[in-house]
C-alpha positions as CSV (number, residue, x, y, z in Angstrom):
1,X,188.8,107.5,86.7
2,X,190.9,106.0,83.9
3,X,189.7,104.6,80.4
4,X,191.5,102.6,78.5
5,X,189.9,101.2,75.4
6,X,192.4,98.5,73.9
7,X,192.9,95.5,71.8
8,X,193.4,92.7,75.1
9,X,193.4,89.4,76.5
10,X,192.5,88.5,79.7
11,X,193.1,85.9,82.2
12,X,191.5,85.3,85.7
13,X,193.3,83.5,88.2
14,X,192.2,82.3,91.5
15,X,189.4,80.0,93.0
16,X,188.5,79.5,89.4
17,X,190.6,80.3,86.0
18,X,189.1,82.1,83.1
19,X,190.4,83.6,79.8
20,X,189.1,86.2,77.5
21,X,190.5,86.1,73.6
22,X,191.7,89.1,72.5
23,X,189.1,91.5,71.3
24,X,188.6,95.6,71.8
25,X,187.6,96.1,74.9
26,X,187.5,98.9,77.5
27,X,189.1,98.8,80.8
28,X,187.6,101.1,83.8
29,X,190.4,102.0,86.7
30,X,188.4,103.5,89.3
31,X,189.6,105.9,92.1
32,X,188.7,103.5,94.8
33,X,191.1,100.8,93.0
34,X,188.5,98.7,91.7
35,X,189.3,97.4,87.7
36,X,186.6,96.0,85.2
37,X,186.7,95.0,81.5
38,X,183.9,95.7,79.5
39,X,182.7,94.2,76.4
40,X,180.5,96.5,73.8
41,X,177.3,94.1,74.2
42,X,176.9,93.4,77.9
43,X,175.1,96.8,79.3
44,X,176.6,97.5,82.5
45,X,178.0,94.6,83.4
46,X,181.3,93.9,82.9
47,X,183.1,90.7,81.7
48,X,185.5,90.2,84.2
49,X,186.7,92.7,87.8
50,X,188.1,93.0,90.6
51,X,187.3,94.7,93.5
52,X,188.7,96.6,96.1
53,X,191.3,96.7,98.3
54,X,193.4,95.5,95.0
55,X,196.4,96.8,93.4
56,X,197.3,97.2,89.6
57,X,200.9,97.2,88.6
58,X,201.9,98.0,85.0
59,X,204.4,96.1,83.0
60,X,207.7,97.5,82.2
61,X,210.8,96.9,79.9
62,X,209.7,93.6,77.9
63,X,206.8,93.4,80.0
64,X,205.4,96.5,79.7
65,X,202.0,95.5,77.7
66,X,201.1,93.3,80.7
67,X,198.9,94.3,83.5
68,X,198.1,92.6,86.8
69,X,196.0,93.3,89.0
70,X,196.0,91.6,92.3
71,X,193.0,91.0,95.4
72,X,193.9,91.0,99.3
73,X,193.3,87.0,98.6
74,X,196.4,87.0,95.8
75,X,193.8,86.4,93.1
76,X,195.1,87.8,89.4
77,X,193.5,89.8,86.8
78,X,196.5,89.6,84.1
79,X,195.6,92.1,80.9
80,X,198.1,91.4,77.9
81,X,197.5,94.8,76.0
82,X,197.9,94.3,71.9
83,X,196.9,97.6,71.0
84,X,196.2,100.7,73.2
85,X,193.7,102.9,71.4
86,X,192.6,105.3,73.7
87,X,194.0,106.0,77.0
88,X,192.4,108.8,79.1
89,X,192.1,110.0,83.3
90,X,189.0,112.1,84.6
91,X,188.8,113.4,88.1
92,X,185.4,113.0,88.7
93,X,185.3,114.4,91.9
94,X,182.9,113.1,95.1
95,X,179.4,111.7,93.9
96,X,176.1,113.0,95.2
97,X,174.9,109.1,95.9
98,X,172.0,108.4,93.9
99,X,168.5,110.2,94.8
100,X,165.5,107.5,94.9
101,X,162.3,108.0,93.6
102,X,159.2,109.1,96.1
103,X,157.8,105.6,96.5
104,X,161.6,104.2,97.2
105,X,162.4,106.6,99.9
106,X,158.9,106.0,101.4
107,X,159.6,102.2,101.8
108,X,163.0,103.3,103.7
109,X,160.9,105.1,105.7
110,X,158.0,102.6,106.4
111,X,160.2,99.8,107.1
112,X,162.6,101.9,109.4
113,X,159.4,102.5,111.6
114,X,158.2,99.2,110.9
115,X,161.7,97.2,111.5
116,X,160.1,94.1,113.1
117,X,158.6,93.6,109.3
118,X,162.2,92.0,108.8
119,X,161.5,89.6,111.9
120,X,161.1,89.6,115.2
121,X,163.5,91.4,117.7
122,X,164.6,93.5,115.1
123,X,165.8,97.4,116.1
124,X,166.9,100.2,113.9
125,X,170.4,101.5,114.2
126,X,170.2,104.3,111.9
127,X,168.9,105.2,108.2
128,X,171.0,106.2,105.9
129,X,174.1,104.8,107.5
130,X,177.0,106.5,105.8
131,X,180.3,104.7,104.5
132,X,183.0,105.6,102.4
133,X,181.1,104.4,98.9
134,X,177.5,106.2,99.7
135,X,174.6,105.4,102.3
136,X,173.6,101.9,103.1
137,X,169.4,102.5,102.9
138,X,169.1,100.8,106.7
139,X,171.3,99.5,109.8
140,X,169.7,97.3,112.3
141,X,170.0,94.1,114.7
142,X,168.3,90.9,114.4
143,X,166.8,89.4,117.7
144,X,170.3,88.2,118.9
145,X,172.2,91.6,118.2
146,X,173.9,90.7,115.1
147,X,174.7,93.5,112.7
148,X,172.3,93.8,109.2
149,X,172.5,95.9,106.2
150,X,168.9,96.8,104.7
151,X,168.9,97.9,100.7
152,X,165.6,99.0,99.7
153,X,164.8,98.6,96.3
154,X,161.2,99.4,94.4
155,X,161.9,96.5,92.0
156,X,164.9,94.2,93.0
157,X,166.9,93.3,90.2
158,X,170.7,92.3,89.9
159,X,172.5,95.6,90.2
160,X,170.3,96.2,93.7
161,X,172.3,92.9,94.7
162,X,175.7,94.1,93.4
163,X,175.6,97.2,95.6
164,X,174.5,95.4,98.6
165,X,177.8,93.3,98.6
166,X,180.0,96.3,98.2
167,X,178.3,97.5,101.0
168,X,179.0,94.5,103.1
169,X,182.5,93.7,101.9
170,X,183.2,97.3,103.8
171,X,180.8,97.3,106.4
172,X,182.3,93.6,107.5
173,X,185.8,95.5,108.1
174,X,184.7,97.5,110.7
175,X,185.1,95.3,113.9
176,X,182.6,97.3,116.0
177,X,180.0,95.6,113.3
178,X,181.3,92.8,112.1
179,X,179.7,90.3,111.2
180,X,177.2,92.1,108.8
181,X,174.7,89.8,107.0
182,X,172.6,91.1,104.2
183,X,169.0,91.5,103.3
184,X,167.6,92.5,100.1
185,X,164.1,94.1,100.5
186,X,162.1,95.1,97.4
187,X,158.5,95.4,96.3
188,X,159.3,92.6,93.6
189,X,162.2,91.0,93.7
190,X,163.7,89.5,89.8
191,X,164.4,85.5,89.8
192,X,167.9,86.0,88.7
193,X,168.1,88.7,91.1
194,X,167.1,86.2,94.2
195,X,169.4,83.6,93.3
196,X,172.6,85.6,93.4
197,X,171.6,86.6,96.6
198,X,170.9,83.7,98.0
199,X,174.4,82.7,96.5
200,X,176.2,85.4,98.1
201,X,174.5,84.5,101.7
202,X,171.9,87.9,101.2
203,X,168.6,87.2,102.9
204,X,165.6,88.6,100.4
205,X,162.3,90.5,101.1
206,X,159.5,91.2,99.5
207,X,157.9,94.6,101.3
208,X,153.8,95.2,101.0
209,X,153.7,99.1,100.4
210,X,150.2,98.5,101.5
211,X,150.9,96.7,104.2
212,X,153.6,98.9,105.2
213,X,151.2,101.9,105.1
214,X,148.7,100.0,107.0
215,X,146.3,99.3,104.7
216,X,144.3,96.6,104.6
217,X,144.2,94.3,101.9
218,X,140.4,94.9,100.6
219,X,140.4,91.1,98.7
220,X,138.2,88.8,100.0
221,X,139.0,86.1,102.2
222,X,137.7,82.5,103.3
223,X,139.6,82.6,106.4
């Protein structure tokens, strides 16, 4: 990983344009090609990105304080550096992929031996499918075959969301699967959360640990 924190300006071009004033900021140059720029005051998320496949190419001779970074769609992330203030690589070697609490991994486990809670005609492929950027929490078919990627969270906010379409942008390459569609399956899912991935096409579900367990719900009813 490189870190570059640095007085900038930043344009976006492609289906939209955006521009970012010059301000300190620090740029993230991931191993797997990805860039972001992040801001001091917006937690993890960054102000602007791109993600991979992309490549960066670095300025030279007059040039050389420009960076662009282009998409597999020729979209541009140009960074005009001012002032380079810290400039630093890290090989931080393979990651262990996160390890989810007890109640998380019991829901992967529920709803892998309870797969027609996502609909009828569903079947389980695999848990834990492995790709190149860590384990997507469940593989399965819908009722006419199509390919779906599962990620279970205990509370669904936007990050959840985030990781789900990095898992699809890959999964959707590999022609034995393709196409992949999405569903995000939580105990609570956040507003915010729900409409970004309804915007990016990401079904949503909201799991019953109860219900999973096979509990019955001890409330009274009138019907």
């Amino acid at each position: 990983m490189r870190l570059v924190i640095a007085r900038c300006s930043v344009d976006y071009a492609g289906r939209l344009t955006a521009h970012l004033p010059t301000a300190p900021r620090l740029i993230l140059v991931k191993a797997d090609g990805s860039v972001s720029i992040h801001a001091d005051d917006r937690a993890y998320k960054p102000l602007n990105w791109m993600s991979p496949p992309c490549t960066l190419k670095e300025g030279t001779g007059d040039e050389a304080d420009v960076w662009t970074v282009v998409n597999k769609a020729g979209e541009k992330l140009i960074i005009t550096m001012e002032e380079v203030l810290h400039d630093s690589s890290h090989e931080l070697g393979v990651d262990p992929g996160l390890i989810k609490d007890g109640v998380e991994a019991h829901l992967q486990e529920l709803l892998a031996d309870r797969i027609e809670t996502l609909g009828e005609g569903y079947t389980l492929i695999r848990r834990e499918y492995m790709t190149a950027i860590g384990p997507v929490d469940i593989l399965c078919r819908d009722a006419e075959g199509r390919t779906v990627a599962v990620e279970i969270k205990r509370r669904g906010e936007i990050d959840g969301v985030e990781q789900l379409t990095r898992y699809l942008e890959l999964l959707n390459r590999d022609p034995h699967l393709a196409p992949v569609r999405g569903i995000f399956a939580a105990q609570e899912i956040k507003p915010q959360a729900r409409v970004l991935a309804t915007d990016r096409g990401i079904g949503c579900q909201v799991l019953d640990y109860d219900a999973l367990r096979g509990i019955e719900d001890d409330k009274l009813r009138l019907f």
